[in-house]
N, C-alpha and C positions, 0 to 999 in steps of 0.2 A: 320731599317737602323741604323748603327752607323759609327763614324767615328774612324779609326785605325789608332794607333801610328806608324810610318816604325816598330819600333823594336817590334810589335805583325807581322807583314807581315812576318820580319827575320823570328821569332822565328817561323811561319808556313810554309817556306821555307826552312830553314838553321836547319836542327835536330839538336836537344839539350834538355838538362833540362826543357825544357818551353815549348818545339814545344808541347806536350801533355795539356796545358791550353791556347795557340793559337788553336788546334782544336774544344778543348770545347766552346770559345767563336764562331767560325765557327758556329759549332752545333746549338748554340743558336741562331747568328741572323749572316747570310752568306750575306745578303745586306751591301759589308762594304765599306767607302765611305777616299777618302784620299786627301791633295793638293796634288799639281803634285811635290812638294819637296821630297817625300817619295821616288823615281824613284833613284834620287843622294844618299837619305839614304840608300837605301838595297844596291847600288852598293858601297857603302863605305865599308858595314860591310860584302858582299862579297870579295872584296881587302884584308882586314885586315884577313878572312879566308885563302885567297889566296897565301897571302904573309906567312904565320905562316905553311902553309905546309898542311892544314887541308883540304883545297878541292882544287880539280886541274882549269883549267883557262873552262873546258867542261864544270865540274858540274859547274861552278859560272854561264857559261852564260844560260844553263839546267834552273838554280833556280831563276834566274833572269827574264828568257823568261816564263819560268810557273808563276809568279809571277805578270809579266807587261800584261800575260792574264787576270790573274784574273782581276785585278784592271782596263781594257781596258773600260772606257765611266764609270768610278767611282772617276776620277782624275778632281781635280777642283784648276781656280785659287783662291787666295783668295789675298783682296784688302788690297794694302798698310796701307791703314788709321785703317782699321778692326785690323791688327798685330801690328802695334806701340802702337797702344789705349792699348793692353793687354799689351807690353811691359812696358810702362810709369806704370802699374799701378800694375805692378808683376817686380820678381827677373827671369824667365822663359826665355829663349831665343828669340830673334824672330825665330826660325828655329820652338820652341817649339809651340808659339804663332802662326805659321800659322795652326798648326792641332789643337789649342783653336780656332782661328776665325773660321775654317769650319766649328765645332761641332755646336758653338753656333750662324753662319747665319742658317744652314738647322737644327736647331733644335733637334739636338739629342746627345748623352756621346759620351766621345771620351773615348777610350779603350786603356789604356795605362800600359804599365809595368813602367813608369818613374815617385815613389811613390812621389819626391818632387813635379811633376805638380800635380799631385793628391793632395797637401796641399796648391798648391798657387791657382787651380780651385776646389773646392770641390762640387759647385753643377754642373760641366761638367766633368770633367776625373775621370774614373772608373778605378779601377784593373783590370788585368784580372780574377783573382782570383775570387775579387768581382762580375762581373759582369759576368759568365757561373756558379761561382760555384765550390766549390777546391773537390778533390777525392783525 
């Protein structure tokens, strides 16, 4: 089990440059775990798709509903107190800090393409790169 950044969810939903090191980490460990914040996050970065012309309003809701499958009984709240703690003690948002407090209640890396939380949690948030492995 790990826990996944919305923007590793994008990047396996929404083709691009990256979707290819979002299925490698799939490959490796496909139990992937998220707060329920991530739901607002992919529909933000489908909008911004939206609005730029790059996918019509079918595929947004296509990638969004395959997406809210995958993740269906793998969305978890996480507690107030848990996100401010990281917050007071990092530069990281709380938007970021709720997918730090997930990783580190159920004990496992959180999988992130976002290399500054990668330097502000180093022994929690992995690369993707790092953590499937780069081709």
């Amino acid at each position: 089990m790990i826990a996944v950044d919305a923007n590793v969810i994008a990047y396996l939903w929404i083709r691009g440059p990256r979707t290819a090191a979002a299925e490698r980490v799939l490959e490796k460990d496909a139990d992937w775990i998220a707060p329920a914040l991530w739901r607002s996050e992919i529909r933000s970065v489908a909008a911004g798709h939206l609005r730029a012309g790059d996918l019509t309003l079918d595929a947004c809701l296509a990638i969004i509903g395959g997406a809210e499958a995958q993740m269906r009984g793998r969305e978890f709240d996480v507690p107030t107190e848990a996100v401010m703690d990281l917050v007071a003690r990092s530069q990281a948002s709380a938007y970021d800090c709720e997918y730090v407090a997930l990783a580190m209640d159920m004990g496992v890396r959180l999988v992130s393409n976002d290399l500054a939380l990668g330097r502000e949690f180093p022994g929690t948030v992995v690369g993707m790169k790092e953590f499937a492995g780069r081709r």
